[in-house]
Backbone as XML, in Angstrom:
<?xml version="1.0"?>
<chain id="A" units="angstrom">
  <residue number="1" name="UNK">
    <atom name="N" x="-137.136" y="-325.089" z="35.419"/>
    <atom name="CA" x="-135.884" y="-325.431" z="36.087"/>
    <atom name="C" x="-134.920" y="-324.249" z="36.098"/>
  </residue>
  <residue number="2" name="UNK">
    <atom name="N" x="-135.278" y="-323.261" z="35.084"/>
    <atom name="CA" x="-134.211" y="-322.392" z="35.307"/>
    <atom name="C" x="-134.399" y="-321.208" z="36.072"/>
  </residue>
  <residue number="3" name="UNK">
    <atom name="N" x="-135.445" y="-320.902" z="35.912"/>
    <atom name="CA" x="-136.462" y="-320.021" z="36.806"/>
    <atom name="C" x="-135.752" y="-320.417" z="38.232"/>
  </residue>
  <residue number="4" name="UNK">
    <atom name="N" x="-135.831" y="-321.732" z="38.608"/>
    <atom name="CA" x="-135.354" y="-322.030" z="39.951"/>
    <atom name="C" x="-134.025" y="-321.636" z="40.624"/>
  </residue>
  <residue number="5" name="UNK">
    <atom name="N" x="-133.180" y="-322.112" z="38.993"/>
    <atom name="CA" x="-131.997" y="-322.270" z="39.442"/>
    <atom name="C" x="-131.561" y="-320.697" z="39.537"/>
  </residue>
  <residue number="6" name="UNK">
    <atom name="N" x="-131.873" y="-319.554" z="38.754"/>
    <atom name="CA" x="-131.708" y="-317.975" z="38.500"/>
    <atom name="C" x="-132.193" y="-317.694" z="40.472"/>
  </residue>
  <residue number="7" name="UNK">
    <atom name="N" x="-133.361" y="-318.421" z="40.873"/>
    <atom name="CA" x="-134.048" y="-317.658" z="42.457"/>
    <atom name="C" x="-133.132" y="-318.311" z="43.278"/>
  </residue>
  <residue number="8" name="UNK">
    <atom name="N" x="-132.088" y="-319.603" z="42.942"/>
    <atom name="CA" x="-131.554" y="-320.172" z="43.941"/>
    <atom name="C" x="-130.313" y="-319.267" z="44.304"/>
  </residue>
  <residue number="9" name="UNK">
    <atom name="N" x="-129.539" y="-319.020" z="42.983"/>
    <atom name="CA" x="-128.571" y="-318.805" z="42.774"/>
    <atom name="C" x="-128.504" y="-316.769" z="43.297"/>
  </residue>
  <residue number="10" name="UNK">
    <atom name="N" x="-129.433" y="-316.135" z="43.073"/>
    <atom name="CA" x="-129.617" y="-314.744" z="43.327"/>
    <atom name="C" x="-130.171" y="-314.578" z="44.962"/>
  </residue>
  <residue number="11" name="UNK">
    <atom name="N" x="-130.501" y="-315.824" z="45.879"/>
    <atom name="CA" x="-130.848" y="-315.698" z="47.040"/>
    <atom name="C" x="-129.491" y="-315.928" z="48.013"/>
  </residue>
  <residue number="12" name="UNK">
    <atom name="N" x="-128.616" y="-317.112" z="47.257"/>
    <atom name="CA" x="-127.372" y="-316.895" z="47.714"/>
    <atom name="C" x="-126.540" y="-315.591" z="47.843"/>
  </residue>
  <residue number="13" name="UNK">
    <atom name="N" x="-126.343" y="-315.281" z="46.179"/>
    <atom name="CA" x="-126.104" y="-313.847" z="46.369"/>
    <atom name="C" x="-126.125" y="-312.841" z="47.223"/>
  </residue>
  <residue number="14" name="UNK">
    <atom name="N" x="-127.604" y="-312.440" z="47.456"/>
    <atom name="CA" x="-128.309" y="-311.412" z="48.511"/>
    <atom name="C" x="-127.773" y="-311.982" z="49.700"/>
  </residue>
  <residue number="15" name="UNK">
    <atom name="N" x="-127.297" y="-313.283" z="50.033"/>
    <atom name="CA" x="-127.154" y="-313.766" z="51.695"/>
    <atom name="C" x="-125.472" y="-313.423" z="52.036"/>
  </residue>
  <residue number="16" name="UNK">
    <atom name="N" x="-124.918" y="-313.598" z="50.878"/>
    <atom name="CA" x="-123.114" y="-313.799" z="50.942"/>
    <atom name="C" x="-122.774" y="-312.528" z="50.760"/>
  </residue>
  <residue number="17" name="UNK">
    <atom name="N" x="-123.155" y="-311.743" z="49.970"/>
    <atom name="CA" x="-122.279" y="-310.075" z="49.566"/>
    <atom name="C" x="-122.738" y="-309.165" z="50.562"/>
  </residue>
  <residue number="18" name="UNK">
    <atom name="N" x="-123.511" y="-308.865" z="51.309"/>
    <atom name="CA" x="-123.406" y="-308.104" z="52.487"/>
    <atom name="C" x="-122.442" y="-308.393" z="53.531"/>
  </residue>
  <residue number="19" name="UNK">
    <atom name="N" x="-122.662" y="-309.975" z="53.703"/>
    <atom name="CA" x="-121.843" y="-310.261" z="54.763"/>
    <atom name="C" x="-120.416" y="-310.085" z="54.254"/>
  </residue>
  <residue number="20" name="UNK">
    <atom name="N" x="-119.759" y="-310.341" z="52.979"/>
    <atom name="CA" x="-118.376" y="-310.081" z="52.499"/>
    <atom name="C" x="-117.865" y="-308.659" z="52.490"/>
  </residue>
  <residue number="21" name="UNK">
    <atom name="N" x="-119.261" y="-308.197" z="52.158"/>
    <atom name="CA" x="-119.119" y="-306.109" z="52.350"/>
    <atom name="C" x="-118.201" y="-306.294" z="53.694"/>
  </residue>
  <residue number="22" name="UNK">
    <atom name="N" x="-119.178" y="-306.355" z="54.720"/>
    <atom name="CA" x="-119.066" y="-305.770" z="56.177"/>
    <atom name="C" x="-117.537" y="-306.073" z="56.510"/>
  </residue>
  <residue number="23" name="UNK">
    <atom name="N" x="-117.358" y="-307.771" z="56.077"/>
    <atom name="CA" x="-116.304" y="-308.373" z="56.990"/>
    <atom name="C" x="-114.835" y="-307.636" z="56.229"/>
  </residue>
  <residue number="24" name="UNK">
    <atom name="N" x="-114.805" y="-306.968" z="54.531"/>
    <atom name="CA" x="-113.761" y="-306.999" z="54.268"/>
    <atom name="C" x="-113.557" y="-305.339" z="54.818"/>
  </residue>
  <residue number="25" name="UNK">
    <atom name="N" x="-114.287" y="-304.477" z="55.400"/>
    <atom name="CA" x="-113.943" y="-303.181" z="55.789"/>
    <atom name="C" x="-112.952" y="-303.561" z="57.260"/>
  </residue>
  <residue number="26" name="UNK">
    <atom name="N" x="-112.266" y="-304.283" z="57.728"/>
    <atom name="CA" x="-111.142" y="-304.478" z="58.550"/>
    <atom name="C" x="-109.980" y="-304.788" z="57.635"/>
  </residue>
  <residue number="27" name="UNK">
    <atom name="N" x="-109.957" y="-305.552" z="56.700"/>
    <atom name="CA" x="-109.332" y="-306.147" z="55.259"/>
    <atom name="C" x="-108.440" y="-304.599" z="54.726"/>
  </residue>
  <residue number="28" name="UNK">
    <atom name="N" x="-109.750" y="-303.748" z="54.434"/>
    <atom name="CA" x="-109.503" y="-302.669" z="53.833"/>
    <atom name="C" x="-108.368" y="-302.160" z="54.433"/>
  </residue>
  <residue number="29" name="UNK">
    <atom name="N" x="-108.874" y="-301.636" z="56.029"/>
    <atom name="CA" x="-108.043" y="-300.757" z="56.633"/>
    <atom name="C" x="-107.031" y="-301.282" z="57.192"/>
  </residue>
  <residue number="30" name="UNK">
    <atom name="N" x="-106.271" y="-302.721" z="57.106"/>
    <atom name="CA" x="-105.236" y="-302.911" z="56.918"/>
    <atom name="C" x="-104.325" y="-303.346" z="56.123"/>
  </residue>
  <residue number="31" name="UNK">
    <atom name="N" x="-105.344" y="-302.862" z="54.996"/>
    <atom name="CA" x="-104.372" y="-303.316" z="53.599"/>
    <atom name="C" x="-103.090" y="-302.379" z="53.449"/>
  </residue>
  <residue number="32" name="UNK">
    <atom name="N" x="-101.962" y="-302.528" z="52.410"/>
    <atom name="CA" x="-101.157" y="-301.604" z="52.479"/>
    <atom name="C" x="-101.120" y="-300.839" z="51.236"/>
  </residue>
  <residue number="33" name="UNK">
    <atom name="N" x="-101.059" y="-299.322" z="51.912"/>
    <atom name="CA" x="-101.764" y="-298.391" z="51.002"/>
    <atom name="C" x="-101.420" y="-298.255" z="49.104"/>
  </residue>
  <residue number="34" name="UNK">
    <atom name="N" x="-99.916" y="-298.997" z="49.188"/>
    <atom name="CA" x="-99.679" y="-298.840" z="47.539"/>
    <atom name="C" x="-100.401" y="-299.887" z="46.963"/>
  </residue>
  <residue number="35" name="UNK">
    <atom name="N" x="-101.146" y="-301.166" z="47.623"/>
    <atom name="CA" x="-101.669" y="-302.158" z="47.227"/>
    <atom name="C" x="-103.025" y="-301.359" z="46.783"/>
  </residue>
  <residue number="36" name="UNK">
    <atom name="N" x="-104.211" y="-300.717" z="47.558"/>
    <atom name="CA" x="-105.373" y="-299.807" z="47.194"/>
    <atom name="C" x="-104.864" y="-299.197" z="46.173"/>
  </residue>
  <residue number="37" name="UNK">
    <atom name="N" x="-103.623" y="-298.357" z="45.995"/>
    <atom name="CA" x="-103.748" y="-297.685" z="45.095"/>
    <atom name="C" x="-103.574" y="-298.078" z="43.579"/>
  </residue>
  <residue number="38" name="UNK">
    <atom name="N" x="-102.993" y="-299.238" z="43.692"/>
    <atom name="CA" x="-102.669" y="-300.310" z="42.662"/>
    <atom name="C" x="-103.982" y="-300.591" z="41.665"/>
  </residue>
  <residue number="39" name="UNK">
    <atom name="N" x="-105.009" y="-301.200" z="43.478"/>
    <atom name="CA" x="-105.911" y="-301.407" z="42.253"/>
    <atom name="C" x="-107.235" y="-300.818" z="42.103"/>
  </residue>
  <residue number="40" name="UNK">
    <atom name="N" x="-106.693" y="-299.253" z="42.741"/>
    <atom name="CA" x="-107.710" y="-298.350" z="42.055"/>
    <atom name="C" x="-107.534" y="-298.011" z="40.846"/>
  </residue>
  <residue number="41" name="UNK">
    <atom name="N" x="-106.220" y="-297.705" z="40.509"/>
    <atom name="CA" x="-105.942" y="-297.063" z="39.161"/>
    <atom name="C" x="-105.984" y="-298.531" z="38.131"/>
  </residue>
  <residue number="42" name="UNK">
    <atom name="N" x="-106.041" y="-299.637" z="38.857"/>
    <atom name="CA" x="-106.225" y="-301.094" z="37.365"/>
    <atom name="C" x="-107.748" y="-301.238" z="37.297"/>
  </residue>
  <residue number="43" name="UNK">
    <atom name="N" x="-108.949" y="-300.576" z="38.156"/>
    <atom name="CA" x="-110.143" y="-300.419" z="38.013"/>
    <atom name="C" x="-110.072" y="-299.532" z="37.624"/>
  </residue>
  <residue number="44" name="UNK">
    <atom name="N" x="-109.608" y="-298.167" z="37.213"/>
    <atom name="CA" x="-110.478" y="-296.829" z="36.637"/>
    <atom name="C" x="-110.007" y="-297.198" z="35.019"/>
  </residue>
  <residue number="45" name="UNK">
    <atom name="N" x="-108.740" y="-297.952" z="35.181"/>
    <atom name="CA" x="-108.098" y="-298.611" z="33.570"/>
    <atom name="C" x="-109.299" y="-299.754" z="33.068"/>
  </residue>
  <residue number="46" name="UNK">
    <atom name="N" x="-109.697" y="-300.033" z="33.794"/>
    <atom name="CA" x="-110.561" y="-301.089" z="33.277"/>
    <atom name="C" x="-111.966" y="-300.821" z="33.069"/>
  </residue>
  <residue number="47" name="UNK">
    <atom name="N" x="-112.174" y="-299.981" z="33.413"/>
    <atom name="CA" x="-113.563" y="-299.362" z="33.530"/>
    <atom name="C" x="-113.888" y="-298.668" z="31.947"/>
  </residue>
  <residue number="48" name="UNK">
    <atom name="N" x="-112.722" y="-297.839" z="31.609"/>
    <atom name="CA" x="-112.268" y="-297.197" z="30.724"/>
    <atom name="C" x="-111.810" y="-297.355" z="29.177"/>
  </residue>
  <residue number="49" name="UNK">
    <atom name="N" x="-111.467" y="-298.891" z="30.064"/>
    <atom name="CA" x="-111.434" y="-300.036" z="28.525"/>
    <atom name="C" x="-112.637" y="-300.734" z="28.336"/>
  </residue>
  <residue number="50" name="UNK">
    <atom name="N" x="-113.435" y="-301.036" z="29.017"/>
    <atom name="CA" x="-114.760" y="-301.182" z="29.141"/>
    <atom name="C" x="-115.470" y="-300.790" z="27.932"/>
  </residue>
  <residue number="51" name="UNK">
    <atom name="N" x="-115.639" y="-298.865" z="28.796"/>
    <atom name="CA" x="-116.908" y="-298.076" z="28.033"/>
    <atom name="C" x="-116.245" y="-297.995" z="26.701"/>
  </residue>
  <residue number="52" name="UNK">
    <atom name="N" x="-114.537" y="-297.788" z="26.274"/>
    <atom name="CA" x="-113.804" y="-297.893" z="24.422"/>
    <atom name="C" x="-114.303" y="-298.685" z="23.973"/>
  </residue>
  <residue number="53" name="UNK">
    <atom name="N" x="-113.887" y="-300.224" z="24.688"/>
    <atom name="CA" x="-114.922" y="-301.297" z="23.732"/>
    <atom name="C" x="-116.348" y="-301.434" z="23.669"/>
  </residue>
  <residue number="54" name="UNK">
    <atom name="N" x="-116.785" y="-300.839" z="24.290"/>
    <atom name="CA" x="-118.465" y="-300.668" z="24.126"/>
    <atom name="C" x="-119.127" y="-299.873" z="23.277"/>
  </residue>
  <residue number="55" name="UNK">
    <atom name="N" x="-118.403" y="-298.673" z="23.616"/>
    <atom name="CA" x="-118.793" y="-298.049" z="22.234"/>
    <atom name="C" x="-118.085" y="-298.297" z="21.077"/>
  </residue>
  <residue number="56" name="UNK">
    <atom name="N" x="-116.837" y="-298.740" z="21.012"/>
    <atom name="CA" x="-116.313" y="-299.241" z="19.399"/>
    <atom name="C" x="-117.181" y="-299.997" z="18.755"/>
  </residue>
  <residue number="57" name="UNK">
    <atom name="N" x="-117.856" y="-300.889" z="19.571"/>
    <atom name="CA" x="-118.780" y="-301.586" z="19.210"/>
    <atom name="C" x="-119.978" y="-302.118" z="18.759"/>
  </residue>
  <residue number="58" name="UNK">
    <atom name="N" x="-120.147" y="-300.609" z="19.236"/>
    <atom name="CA" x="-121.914" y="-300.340" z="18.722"/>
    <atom name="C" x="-121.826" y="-299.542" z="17.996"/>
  </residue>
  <residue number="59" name="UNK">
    <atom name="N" x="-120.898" y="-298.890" z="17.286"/>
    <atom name="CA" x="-120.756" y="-297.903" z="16.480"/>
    <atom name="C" x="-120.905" y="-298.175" z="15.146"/>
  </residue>
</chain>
């Protein structure tokens, strides 16, 4: 059953995130630019707090 539910759930996947890719590149280019930049720099922060706690952790 889980086997199933892992092929059901990862075929959705593969069907929905391309199509969300494509459609949000209009999204993108009219987003407003301090908004991108917002949350580039709260992803490179997060990315960053990430790999600290990862390695604090295995250390």
């Amino acid at each position: 059953m889980n086997k199933w539910m892992t092929a059901i759930f990862t075929a959705v996947v593969l069907t929905l995130v391309p199509s969300n890719a494509f459609a949000s590149v209009n999204g993108w280019n009219d987003a407003e630019p301090m908004f991108i930049t917002v949350l580039t720099i709260l992803s490179v922060i997060t990315i960053f707090v990430f790999i600290y706690l990862m390695l604090r952790d295995n250390g």
